[in-house]
C-alpha positions in Angstrom: -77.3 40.0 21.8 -78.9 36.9 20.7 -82.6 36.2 21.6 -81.3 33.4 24.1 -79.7 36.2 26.2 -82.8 37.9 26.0 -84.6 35.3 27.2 -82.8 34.3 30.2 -82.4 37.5 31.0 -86.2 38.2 31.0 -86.4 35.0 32.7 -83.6 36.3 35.5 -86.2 39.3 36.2 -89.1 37.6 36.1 -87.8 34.8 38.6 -87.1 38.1 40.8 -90.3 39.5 40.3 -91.2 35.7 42.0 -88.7 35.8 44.4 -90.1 39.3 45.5 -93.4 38.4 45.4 -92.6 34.6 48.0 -90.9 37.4 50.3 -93.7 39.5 50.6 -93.2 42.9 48.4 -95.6 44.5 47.2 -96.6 44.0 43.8 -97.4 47.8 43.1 -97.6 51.0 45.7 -100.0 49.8 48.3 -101.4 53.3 47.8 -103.2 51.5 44.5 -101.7 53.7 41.6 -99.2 52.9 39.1 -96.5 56.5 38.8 -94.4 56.4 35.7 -92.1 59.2 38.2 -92.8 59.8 41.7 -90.9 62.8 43.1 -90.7 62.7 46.6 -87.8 60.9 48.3 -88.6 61.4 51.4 -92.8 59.5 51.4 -93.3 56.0 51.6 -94.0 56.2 47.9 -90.6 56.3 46.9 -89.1 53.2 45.4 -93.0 51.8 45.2 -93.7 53.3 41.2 -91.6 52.8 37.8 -88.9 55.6 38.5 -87.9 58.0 41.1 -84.6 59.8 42.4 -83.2 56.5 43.1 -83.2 55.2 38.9 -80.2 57.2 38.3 -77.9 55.1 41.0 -79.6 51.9 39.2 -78.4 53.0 35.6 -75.1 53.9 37.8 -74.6 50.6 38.8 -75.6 49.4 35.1 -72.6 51.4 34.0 -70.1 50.4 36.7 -71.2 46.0 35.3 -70.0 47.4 32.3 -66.8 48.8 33.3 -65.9 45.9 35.7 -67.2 43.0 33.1 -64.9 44.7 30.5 -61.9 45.2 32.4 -62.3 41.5 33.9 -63.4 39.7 30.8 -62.9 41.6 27.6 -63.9 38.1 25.1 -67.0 37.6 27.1 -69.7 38.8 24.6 -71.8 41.6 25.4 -75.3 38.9 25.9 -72.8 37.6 28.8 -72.2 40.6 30.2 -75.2 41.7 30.3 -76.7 38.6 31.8 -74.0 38.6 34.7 -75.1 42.8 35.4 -79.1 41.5 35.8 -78.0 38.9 37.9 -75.9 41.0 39.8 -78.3 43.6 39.9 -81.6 41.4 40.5 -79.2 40.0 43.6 -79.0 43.4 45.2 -83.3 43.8 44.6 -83.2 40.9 46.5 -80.7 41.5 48.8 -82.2 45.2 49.4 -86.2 43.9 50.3 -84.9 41.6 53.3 -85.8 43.0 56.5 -82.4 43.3 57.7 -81.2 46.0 54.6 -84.5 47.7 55.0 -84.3 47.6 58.9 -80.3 49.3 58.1 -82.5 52.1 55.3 -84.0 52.9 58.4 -82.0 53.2 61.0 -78.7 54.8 59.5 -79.9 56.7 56.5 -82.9 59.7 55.6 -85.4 56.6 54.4 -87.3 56.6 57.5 -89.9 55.4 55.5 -88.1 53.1 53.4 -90.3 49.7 53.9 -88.9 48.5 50.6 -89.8 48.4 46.9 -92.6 47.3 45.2 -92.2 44.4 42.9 -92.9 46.9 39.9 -90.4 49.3 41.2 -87.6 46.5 41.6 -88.0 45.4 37.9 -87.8 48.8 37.1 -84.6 49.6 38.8 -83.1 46.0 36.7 -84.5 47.9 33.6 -82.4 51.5 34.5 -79.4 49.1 35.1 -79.6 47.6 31.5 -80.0 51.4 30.5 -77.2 52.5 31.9 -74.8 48.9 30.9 -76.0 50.0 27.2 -75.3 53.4 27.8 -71.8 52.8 29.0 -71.2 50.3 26.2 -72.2 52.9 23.8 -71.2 56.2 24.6 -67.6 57.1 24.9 -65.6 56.6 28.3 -65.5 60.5 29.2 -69.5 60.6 28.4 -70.5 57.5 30.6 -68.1 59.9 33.3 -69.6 63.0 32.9 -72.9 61.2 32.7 -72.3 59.5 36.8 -71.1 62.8 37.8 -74.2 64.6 36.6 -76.5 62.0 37.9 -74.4 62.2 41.5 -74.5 65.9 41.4 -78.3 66.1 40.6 -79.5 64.2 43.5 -77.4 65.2 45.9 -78.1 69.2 45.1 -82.5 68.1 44.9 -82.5 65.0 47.1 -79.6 65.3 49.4 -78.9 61.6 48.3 -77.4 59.5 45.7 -76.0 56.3 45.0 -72.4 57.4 46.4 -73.9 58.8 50.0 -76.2 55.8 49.9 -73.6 53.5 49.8 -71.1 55.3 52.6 -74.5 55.8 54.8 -75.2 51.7 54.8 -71.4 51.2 55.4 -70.3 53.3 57.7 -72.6 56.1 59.0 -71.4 59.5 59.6 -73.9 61.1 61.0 -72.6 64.8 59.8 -73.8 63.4 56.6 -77.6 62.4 58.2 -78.1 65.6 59.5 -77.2 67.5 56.3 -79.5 64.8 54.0 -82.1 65.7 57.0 -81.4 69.8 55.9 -79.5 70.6 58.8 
């Protein structure tokens, strides 16, 4: 990548560090402390420090911009790419903050106490993205595979969530699914 990529990317994330900030975010946990890994899903900590049990599904979605930006635009160099995953994923950090996707957390999935994510945490999560995109650019198809699977498989088996249920919970809510996350 050349240093202009890098440079419009950091200035993609810090423009959504502003836009988070104008919307109201918190810039850290409003409990005052900065977590490099906070471990409970379920408290209103989660999704407020660097990483929790949601970073997987952002390194996920890191490695599906990959997959997509290759199969749709295999001469596009890699700085493009990449610049067109941060967008994409700085639009979801967005997009995820409003009231009306928290509001949705709330009412059809386990994050009753979802009230969004700090600033810090959603800079984070475009951070885990570019992980993953450069994982999936450099480890071999089957790995990047193997790699979502495991990261699925984890949090459902500790959490009882991951980036696939989170997805079919916002969409369309079976509550079967709810009341197993729930541990019933």
């Amino acid at each position: 990548m050349r240093s202009k990529h890098v440079l419009i990317g950091l200035g993609l994330i810090v423009g959504t560090a502003i836009i988070l900030l104008l919307m109201g975010r918190e810039p850290i946990c409003s409990c005052g402390t900065i977590k490099l890994w906070h471990g409970d899903a379920l408290s209103s900590e989660s999704s407020q420090h660097i990483s929790d049990w949601y970073t997987p599904s952002h390194m996920i979605h890191g490695m599906i911009f990959y997959f997509v930006l290759w199969l749709v635009w295999r001469k596009g160099s890699v700085g493009n790419k990449a610049l067109i995953a941060i967008a994409l994923e700085a639009a979801w950090e967005i997009a995820e903050n409003t009231n009306y996707v928290i509001q949705r957390y709330r009412e059809v999935t386990i994050s009753l106490d979802y009230f969004g994510d700090s600033v810090l945490n959603s800079v984070s999560d475009i951070f885990a993205m570019l992980l993953g995109f450069y994982l999936a650019r450099r480890l071999p198809v089957a790995a990047t595979v193997i790699l979502v699977l495991v990261f699925e498989a984890v949090t459902m088996w500790i959490i009882r969530d991951g980036l696939a249920l989170n997805v079919l919970m916002l969409l369309w809510p079976v509550e079967a699914v709810k009341t197993w996350q729930m541990g019933g």
